[in-house]
VEXZA-692713 format. One record per residue: x, y, z of N, C-alpha, C, O in turn; residue in one letter. Coordinates in steps of 0.1 Angstrom, whole numbers, plus 2048, in hexadecimal, padded with zeros to 3 digits. Layout:
XYZXYZXYZXYZA ...
***
This chain:
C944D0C83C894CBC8CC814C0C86C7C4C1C7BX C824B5C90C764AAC88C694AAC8AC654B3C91X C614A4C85C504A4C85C4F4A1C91C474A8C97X C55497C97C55499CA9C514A2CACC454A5CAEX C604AACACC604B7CB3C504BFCB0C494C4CB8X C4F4BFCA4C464CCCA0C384C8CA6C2F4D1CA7X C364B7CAAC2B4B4CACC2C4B5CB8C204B5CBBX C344B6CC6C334B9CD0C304C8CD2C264CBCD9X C354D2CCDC344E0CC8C214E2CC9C1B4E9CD1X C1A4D8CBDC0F4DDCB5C054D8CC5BFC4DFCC9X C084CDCCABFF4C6CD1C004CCCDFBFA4C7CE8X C084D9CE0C094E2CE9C014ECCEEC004F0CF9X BFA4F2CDFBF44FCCDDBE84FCCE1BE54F0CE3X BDE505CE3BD1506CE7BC94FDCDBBD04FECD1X BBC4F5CD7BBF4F0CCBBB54FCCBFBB54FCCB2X BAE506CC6BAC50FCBDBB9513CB3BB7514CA7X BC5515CB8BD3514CAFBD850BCA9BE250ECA2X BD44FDCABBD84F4CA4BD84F0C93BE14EAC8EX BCF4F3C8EBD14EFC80BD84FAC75BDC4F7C6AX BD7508C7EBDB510C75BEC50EC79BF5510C70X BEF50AC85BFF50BC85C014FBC80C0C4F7C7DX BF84F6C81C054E9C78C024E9C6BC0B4E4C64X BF74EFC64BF94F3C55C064F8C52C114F2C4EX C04502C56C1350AC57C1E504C58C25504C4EX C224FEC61C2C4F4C66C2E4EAC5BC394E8C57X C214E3C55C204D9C4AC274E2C3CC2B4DAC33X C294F1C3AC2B4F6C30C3C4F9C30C434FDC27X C3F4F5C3EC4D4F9C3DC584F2C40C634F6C43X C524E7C3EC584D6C45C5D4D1C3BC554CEC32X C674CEC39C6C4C0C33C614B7C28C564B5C2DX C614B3C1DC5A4ACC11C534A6C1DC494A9C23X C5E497C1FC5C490C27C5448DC37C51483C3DX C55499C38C4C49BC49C454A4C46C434ABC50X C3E4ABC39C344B0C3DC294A6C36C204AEC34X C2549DC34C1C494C35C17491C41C0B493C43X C2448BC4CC21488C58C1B494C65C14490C6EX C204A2C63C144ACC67C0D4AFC64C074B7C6BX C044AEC52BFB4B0C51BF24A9C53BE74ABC50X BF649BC5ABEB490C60BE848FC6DBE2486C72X BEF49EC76BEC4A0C83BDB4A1C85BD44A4C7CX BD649EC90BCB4A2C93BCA4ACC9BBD44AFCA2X BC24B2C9DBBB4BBCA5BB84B4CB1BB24AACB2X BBD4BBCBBBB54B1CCABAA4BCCCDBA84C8CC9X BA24B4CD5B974B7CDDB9D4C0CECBA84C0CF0X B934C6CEFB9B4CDCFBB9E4CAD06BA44D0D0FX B964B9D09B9A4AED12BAB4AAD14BB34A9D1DX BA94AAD04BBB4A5CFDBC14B1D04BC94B1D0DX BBC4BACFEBCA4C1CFEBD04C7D0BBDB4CBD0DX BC24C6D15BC24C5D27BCC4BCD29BD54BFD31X BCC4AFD24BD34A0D25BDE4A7D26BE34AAD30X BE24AAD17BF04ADD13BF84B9D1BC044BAD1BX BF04BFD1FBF64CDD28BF94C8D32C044CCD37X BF24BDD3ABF84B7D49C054AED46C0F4AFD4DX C034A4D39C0E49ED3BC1C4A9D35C284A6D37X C194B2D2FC224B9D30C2A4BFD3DC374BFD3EX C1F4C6D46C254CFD4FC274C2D60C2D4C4D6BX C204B9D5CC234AED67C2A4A3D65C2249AD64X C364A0D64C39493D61C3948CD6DC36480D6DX C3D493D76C3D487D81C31481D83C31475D87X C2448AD80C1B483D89C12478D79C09470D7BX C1847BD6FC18473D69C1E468D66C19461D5DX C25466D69C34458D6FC2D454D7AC2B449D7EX C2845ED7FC23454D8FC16449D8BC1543DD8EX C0D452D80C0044ED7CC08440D76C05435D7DX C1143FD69C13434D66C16428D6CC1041ED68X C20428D78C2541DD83C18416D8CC1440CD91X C14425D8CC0541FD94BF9414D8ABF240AD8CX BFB41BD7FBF2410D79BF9402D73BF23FBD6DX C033FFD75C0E3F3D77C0A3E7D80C083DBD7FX C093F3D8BC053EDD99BF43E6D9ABEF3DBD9CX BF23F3D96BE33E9D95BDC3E2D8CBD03DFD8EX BE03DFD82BE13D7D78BE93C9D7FBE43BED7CX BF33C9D87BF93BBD8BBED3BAD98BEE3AED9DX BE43C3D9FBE03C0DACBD73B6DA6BD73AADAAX BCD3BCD99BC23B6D92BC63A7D90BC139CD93X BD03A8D89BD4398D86BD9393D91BD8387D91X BDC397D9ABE238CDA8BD438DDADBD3383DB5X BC7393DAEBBC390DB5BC1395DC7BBD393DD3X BCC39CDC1BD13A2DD8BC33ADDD9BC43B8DD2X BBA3ACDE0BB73B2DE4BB93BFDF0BB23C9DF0X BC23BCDFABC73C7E05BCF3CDDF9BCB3D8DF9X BDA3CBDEFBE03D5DE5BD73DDDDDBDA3E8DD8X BCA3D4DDBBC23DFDD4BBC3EADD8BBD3F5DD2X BB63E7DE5BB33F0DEEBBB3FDDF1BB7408DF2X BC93F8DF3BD4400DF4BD540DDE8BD5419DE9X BD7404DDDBD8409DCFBCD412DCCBD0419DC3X BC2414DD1BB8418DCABB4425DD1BAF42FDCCX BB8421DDFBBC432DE2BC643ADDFBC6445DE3X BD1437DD7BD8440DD0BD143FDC4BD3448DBCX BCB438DC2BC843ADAFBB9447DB2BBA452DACX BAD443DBBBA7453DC1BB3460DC4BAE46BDC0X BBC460DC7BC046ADCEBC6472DC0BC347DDBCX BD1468DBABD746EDADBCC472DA1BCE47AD98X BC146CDA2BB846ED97BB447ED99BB4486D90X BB0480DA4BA748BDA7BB3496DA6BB14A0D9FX BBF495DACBCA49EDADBCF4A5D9CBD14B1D98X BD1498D96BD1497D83BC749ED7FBC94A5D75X BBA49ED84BAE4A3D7FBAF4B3D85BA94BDD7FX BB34B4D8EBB24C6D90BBC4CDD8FBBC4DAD90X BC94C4D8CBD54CCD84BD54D0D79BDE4D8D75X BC84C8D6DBC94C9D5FBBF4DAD63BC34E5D60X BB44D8D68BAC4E0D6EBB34EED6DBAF4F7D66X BBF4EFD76BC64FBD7ABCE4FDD70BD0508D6CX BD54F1D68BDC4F8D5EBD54FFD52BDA508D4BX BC94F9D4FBC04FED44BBD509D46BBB511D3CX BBB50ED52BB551AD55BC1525D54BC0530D4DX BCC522D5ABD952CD59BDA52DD47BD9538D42X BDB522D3FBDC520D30BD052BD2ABD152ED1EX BC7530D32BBD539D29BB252FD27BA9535D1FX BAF524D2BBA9518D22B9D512D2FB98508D32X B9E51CD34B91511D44B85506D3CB7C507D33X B8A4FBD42B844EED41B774ECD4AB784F0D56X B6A4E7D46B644E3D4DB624D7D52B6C4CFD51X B544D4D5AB554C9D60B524C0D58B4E4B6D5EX B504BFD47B4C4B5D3EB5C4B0D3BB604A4D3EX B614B7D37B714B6D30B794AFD3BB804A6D38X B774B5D4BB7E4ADD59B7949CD59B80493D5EX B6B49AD53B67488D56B71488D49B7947ED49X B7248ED42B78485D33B8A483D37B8F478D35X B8F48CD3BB9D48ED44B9A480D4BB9C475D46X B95482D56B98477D61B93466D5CB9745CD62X B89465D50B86457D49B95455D41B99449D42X B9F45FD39BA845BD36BB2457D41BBC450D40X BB045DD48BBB458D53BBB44DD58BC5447D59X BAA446D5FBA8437D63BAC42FD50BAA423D4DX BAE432D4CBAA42CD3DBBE42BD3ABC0422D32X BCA431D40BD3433D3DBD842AD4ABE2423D49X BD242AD54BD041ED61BCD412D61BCD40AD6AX BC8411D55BBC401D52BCA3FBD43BD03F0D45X BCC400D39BD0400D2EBE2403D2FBE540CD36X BEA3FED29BF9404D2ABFA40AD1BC01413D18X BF0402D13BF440FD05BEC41FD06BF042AD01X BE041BD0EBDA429D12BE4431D1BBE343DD1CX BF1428D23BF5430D2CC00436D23C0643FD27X C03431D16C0E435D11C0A443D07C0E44FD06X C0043CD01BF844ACFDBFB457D02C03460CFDX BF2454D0EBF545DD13C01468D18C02474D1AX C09460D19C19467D1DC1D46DD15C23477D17X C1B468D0AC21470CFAC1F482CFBC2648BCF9X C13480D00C10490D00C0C495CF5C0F4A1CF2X C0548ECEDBFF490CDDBF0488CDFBED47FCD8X BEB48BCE5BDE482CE0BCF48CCDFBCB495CE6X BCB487CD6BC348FCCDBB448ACD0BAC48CCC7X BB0485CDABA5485CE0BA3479CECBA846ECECX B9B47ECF3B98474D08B96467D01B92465CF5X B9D45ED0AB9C450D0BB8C44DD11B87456D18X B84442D0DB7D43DD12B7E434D26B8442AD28X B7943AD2DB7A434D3CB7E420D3AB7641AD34X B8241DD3CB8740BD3CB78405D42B7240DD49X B753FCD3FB6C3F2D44B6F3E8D4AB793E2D45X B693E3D55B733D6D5BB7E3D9D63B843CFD67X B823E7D67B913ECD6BB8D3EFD79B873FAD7AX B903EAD83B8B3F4D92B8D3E4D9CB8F3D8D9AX B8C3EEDADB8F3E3DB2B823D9DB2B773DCDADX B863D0DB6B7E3C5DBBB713C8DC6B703D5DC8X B693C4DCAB5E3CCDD1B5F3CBDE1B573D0DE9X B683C6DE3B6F3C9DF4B753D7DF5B723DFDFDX B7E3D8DEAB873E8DE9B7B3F4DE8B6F3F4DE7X B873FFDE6B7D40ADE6B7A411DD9B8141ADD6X B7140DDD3B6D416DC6B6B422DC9B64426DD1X B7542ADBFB71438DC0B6F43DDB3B74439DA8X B63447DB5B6044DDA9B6945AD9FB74460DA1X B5E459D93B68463D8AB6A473D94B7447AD95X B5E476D99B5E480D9EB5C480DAEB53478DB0X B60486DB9B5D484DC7B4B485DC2B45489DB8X B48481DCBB37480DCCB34487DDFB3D486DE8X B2D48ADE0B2948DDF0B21485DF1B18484DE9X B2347CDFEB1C46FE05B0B46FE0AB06475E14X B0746BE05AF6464E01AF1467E10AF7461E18X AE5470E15AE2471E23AE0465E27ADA45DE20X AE4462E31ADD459E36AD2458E3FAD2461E48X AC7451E3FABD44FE48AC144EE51ACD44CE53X AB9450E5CAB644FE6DAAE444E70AA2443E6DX AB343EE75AAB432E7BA9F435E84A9F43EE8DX A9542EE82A8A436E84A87436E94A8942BE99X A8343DE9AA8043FEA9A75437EAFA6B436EA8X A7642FEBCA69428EBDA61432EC5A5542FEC9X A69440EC9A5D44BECAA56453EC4A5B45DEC0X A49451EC2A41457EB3A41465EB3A4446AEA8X A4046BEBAA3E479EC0A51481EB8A5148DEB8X A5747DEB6A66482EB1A6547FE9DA6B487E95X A5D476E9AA5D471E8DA5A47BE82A5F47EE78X A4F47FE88A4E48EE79A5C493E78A6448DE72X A5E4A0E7FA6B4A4E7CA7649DE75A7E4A4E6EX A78493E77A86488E73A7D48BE63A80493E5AX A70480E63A6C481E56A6A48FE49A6C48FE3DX A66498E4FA6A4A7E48A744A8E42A754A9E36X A7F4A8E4FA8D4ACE45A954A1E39A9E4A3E30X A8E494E3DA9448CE37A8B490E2AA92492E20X A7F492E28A75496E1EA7D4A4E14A7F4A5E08X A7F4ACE1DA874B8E19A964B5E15A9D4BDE0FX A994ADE18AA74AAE12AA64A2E03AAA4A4DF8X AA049BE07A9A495DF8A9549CDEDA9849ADE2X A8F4A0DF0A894B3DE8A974B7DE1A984B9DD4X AA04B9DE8AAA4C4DE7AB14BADDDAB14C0DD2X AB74ABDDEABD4A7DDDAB64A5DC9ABB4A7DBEX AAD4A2DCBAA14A3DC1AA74AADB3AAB4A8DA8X AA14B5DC1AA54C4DB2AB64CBDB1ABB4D4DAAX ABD4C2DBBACD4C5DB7ACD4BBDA9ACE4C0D9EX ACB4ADDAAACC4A6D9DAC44ADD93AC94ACD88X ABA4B2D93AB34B9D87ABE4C1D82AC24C0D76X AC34C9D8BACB4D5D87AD44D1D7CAD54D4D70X ADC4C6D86AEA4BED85AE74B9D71AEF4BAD68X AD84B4D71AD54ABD60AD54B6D56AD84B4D4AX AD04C2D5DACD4CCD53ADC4D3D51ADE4D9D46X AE24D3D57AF04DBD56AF64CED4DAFA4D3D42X AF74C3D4EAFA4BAD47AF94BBD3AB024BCD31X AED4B9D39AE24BED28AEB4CCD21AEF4CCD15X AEB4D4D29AF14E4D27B004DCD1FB034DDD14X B054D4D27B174D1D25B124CAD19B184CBD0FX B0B4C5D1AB0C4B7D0EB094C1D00B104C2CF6X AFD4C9D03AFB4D4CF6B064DCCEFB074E0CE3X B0E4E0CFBB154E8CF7B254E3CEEB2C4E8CE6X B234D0CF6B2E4CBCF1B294CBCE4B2E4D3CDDX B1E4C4CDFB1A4BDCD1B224C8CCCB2D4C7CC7X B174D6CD0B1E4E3CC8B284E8CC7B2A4F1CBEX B324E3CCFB444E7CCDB434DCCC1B454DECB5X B404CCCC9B454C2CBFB3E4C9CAAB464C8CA1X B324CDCA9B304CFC9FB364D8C95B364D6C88X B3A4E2C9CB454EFC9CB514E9C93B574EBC89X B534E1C9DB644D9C98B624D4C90B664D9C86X B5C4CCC90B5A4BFC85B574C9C76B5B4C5C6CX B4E4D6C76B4E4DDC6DB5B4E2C68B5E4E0C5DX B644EAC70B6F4EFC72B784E1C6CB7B4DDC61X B794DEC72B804CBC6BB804CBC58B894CDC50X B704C8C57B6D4C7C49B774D0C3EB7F4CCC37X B724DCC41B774E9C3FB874E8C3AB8E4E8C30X B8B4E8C49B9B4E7C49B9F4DDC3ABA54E0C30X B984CCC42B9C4C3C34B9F4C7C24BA84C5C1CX B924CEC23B8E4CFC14B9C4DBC13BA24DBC09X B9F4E5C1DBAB4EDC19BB54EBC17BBD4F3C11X BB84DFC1DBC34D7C1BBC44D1C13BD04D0C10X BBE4CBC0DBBC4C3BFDBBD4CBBF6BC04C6BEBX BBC4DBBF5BBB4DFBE9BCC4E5BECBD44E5BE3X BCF4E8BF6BDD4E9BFABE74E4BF5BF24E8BF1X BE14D6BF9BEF4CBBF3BEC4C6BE6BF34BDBE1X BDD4CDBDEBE04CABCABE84D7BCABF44D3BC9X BE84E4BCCBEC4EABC9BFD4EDBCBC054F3BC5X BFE4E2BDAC0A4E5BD9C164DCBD0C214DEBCBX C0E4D0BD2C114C4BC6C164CABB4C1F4C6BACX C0C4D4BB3C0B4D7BA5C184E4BA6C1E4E8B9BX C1B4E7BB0C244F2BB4C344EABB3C3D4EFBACX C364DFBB8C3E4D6BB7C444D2BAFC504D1BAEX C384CDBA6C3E4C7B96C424D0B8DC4A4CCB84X C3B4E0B8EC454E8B8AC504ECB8DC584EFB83X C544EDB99C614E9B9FC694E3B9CC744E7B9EX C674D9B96C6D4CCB96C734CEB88C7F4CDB85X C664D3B7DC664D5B6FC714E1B6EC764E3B63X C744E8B78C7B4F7B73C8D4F0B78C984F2B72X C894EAB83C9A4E4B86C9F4DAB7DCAB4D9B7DX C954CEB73C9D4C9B6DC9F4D6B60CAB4D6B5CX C994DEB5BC9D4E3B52CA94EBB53CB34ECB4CX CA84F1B5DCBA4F8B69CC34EEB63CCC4F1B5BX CC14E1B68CCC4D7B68CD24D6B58CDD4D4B54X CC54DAB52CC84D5B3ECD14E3B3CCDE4E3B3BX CCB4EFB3CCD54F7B3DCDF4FEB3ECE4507B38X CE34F7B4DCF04F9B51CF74EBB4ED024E9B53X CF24E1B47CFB4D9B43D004DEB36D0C4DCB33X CF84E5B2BCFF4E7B22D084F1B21D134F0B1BX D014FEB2AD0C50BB2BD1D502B30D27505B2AX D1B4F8B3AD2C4F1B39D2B4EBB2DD324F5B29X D2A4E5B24D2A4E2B18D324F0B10D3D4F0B0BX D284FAB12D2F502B05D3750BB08D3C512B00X D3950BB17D48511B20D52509B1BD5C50FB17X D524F6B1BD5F4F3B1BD614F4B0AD6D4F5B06X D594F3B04D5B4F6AF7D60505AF2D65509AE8X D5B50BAFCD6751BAF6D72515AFFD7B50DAFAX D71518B0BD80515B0DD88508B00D9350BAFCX D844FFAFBD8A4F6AEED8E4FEAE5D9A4FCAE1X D86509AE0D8950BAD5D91518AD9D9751BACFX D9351EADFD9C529AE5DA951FAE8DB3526AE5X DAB517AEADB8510AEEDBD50EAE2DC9510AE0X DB4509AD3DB9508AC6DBB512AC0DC2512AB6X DB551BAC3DB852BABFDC752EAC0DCE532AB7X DCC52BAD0DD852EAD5DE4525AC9DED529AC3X DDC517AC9DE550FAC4DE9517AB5DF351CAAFX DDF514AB2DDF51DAA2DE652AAA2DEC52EA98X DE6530AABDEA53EAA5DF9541AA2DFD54AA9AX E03535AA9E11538AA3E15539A94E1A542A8CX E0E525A95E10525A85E09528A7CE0B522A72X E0052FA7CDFC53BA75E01546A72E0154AA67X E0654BA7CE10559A79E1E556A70E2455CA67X E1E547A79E2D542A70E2B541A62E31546A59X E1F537A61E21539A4EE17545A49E12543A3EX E14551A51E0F55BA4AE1D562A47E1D568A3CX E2C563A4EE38569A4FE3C561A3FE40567A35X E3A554A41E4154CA37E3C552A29E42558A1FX E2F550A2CE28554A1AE30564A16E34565A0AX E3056FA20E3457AA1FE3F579A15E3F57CA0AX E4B571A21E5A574A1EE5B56CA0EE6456FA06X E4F562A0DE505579FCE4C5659F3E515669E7X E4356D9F9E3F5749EEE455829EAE4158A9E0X E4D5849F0E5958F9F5E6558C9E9E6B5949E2X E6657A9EBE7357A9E3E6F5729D5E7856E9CFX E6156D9D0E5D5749C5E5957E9BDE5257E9B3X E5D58A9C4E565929BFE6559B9BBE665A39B2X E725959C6E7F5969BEE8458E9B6E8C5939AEX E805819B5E8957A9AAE8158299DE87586993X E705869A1E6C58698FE7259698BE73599980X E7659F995E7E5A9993E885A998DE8B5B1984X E8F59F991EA059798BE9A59397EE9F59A975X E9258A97BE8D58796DE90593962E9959395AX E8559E966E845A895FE915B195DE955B7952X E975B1967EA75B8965EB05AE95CEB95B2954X EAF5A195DEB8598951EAF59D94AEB35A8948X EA359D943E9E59B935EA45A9933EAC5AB92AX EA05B593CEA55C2934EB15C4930EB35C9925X EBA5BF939ECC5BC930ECE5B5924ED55B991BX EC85AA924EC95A191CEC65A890FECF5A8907X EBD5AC90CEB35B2902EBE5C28FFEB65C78F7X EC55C9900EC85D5902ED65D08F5ED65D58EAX EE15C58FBEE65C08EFEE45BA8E2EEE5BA8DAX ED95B58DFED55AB8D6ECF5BD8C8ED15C08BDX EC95C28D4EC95D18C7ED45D78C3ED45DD8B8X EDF5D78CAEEB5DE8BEEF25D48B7EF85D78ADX EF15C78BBEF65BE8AEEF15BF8A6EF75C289BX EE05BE8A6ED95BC89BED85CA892ED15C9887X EDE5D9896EE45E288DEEF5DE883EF05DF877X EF95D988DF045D0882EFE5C6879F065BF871X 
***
């Protein structure tokens, strides 16, 4: 399996599991590719929202791309009736993209709020505005929300639609030229304003709530981050230092098993001269034998002439 692979795998996961499974993964990889997973990042849980839609949606992610094709050539032709056209599919797929990531997050264990949904739906105008944001994105690895595009939207005839549906602004009543009807109209419109008032109060303070709570995930991580790094460095001296003894114990394998054949073929050598030797060895151990066999008769023969010899010369010398 390639780092690809394992990086589509890692960028799968919830990202609370992310660093511990590509450690892991980095420990069991190839020399060569585990550099390149231990430089994964961690996504955010915008990302990893991202990455779960383009996973489980491709169509409507293929759709998103062609569409922003389209309206990227509307912009440059200045067609306004195509923009118009365009921009109600680009509302309709935005919000659809935005409550599919919604439902899949939620089935995933992972329910997304409405902070993480603007950050979803800015990478999506942002993947509409941009073709490397749109490429980005397809990959299915991206490790934190695109910034919303600037400059990117119809023209001011078309219909701008926002990140989020909004419910439509009351409108006034034209005022009556009968006086006697006028309080009432004015009350509720008074009372609506009230209401509308303290729904935006609500709306800033729940805001505030998201924004606190983000810092506080964001500071979380970023501690968790640090953390992780510094374990990782001491990971890869240690595993570094682990290596070179590795390295140190296989060349010495290599010295050792080069000599053990060394002094294998040298017995086998000297065992072949052994063989060679051993005939004529035996041969002139037979030879010295049989030489010494028949000196030990001739000097036999010696001693039997001298004793004859000697046996006559005594009765002459009686005479």
């Amino acid at each position: 399996m390639g780092w690809e692979e394992v990086a589509d795998q890692l960028y799968a996961l919830p990202p609370e599991q992310f660093t511990a499974a590509r450690d892991e993964a980095a420990k069991t990889a190839p020399r060569g590719q585990a550099a390149k997973i231990r430089a994964l990042r961690r996504p955010t849980l915008a990302a990893w929202a991202l990455n779960l839609l383009v996973r489980s949606d491709r169509d409507r992610i293929t759709a998103l791309l062609g569409l922003g094709e389209q309206l990227r050539r509307a912009h440059q032709d200045l067609d306004g009736r195509q923009l118009r056209a365009l921009s109600q599919q680009q509302r309709r797929l935005v919000t659809a993209l935005s409550q599919e990531t919604q439902r899949l997050a939620a089935e995933a264990g992972r329910p997304v709020g409405e902070s993480v949904l603007r950050e979803v739906e800015a990478t999506v105008q942002a993947a509409l505005a941009d073709p490397d944001a749109a490429e980005e994105l397809a990959t299915g690895r991206m490790t934190k929300a695109l910034a919303p595009p600037a400059g990117f939207g119809p023209p001011v005839s078309a219909t701008v639609h926002p990140l989020r549906p909004r419910e439509p602004a009351p409108q006034r009543k034209a005022p009556s030229r009968v006086s006697a009807p006028a309080r009432p109209a004015s009350v509720t419109y008074l009372s609506r304003r009230a209401e509308e008032a303290e729904e935006k109060a609500r709306a800033e303070r729940e805001r505030r709530e998201r924004l606190s709570e983000a810092r506080a995930e964001a500071d979380g991580l970023e501690r968790e981050a640090r953390a992780a790094e510094k374990e990782a460095a001491v990971a890869e001296r240690r595993l570094a230092a682990a290596e070179d003894r590795r390295h140190e114990a296989e060349d010495r394998v290599r010295e050792l098993e080069a000599a053990l054949r060394e002094a294998r073929e040298a017995l086998t050598e000297a065992r072949k001269a052994e063989r060679t030797a051993r005939a004529p060895a035996r041969r002139a151990h037979e030879t010295a034998e049989r030489d010494r066999r028949r000196a030990r008769e001739a000097s036999a023969q010696v001693e039997r002439l001298r004793a004859e010899d000697a046996a006559p010369r005594g009765r002459g010398g009686r005479r």
